[in-house]
N, C-alpha and C positions, 0 to 999 in steps of 0.2 A: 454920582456925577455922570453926566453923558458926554463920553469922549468922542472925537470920532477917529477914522483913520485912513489918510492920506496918501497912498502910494506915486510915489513916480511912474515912470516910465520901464525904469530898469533897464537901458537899455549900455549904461556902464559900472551896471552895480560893483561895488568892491568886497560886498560880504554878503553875508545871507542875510537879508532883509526878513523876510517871513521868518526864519525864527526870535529875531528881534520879538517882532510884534506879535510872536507867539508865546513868549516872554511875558512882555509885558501886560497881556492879557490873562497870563496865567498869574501871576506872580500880583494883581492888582483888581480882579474882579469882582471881588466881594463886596467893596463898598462902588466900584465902579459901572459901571454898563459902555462897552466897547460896540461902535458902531462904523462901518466903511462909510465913508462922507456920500452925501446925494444932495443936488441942487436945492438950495431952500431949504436942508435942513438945518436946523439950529444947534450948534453945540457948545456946551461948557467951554469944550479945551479942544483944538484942533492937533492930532500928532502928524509933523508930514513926513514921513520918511523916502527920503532920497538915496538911491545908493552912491552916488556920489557928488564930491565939494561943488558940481552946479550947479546944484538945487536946481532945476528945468520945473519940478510938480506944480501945476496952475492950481490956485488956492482962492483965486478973488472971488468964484459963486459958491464959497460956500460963508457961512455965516457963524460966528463963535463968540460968547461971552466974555473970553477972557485971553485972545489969543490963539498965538501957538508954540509947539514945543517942536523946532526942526531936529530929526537923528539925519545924520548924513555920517557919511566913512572916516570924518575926524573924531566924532563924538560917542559913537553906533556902543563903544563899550562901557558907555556910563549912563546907559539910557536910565537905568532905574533909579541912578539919584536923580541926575537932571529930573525925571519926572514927577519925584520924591518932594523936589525944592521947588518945583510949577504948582502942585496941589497944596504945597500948604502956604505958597503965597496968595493962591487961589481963595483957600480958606479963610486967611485975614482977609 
């Protein structure tokens, strides 16, 4: 599956974002392929990670099959199920 990966700004981040999504990338690559979003590209599943509950990250050029999966500083410690439960609703 071609993820891709969304960063904000960071400019009130509340935790380590990059290990987050150093996480997730480790912990899911194998059947995955992780990509940083770019105009026009198309992807399965959008991840946008925001460091914090404003979510501010602009998402509208980019393009996704199935969505996206927001981490923000409420959520940021259950990234791997939330993403757990995105791929295999993905799958059905």
């Amino acid at each position: 599956m071609k993820i891709g990966i969304k960063y904000c700004g960071g400019c009130q981040s509340k935790y380590n974002r990059r290990k987050v999504v150093d996480e997730i990338i480790n912990k899911n690559s194998n059947q995955n392929d992780f990509y940083f979003v770019e105009e026009n590209g198309v992807y399965d599943l959008i991840i946008v990670v925001s460091g914090c509950q404003i979510k501010c990250a602009s998402i509208s050029k980019y393009i996704t099959k199935n969505g996206y999966l927001e981490i923000d500083c409420q959520n940021y410690q259950e990234t791997q199920k939330l993403l757990a439960k995105k791929l295999i609703e993905i799958k059905f």
